[in-house]
N, C-alpha and C positions, 0 to 999 in steps of 0.2 A: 504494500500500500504506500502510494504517494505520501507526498508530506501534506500536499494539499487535499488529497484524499481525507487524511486523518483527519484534518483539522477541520474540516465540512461532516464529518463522521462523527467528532467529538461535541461540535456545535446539536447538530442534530440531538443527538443523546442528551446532551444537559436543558435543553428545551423539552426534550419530552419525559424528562425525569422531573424538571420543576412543573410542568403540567401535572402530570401523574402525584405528585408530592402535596402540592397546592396550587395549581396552576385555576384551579375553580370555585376559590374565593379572594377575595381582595385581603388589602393588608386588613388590622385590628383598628385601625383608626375612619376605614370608611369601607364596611362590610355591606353586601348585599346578599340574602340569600345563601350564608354560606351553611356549608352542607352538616344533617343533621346528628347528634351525637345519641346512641343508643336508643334508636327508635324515635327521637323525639322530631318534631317538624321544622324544631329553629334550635340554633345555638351558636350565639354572637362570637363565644369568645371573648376576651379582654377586650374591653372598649373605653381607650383611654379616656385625659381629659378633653374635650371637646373634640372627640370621636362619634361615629355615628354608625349605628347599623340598620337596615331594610329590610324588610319583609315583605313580601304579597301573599295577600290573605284571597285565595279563590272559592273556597267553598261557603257556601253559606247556610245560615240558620245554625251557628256553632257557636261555642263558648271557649276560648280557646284560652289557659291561665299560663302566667308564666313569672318566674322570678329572677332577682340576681345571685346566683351562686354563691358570691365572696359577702352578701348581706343578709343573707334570708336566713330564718325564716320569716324580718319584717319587709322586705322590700319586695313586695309583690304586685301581681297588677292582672288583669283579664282585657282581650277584645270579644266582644260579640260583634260575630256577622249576620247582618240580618236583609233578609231582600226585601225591600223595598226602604233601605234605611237611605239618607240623599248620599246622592252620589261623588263624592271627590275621590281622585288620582289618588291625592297622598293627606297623609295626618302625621302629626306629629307629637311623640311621649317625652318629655325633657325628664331626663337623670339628675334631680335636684337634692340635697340633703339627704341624699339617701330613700330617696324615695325617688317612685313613677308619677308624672304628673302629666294628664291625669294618668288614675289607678286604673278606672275602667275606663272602657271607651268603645262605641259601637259604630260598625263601620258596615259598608254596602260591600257586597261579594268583589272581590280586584281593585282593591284600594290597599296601597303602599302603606303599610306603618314606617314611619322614620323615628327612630331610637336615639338623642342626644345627650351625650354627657358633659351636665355642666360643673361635676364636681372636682374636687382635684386629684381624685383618685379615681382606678378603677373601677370599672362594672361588668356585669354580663348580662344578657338576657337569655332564659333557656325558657323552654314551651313545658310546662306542666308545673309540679307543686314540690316545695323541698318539702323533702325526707321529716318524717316527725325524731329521727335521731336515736331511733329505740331499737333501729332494724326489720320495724314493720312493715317499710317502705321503702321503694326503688328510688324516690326523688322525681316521678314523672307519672303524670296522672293523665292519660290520653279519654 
């Protein structure tokens, strides 16, 4: 093998290895969609400070809960999808004090949550309910 062979050989591989690796969600500070952890439907990952992560909610007439990992069991929040609820693109949840704000919030079928952190620390958002800590529970309530 050439030299330039390799090096068009080696390029190739490390593009389809950082695809393969994470090539199918964005960094921690502007996530979309990225892919879910132990069955769950979302899971942000670290979301620094004024970081933000997306969601599209397709299905509707659901109640879908979700918290931050590194604060819960108080920092929790729910969307309801509902059809015929009005219709925008995108909403938006601000990561305030430790808290989701708002906690609930109901949205029409394919409408974007956007997730911002305004704190100076990390968050996460994951889709279901922490764990009650007794080992009764998976941490994930579908």
């Amino acid at each position: 093998m050439s030299t330039r062979q390799y090096i068009l050989w080696s390029a190739f591989v490390g593009v389809l290895i950082a695809f393969l690796l994470g090539g199918c969600s964005n960094s921690t500070d502007s996530m979309d969609n990225k892919g879910a952890v132990n069955g769950s439907l979302f899971n942000s990952g670290r979301i620094s400070q004024n970081g933000t992560y997306s969601y599209t909610f397709t299905n509707s007439d659901t109640t879908v809960s979700y918290f931050c990992e590194l604060h819960s069991p108080d920092m929790t929040g729910s969307v309801t999808v509902q059809s015929g609820s009005s219709n925008t693109d995108q909403d938006t949840v601000e990561m305030i004090n430790e808290t989701f704000n708002p906690s609930q919030i109901t949205i029409a079928p394919n409408t974007t949550i956007v997730w911002v952190n305004h704190d100076s620390f990390d968050h996460t958002v994951i889709n279901g309910s922490p764990s009650n800590n007794d080992g009764s529970g998976d941490g994930y309530d579908y």
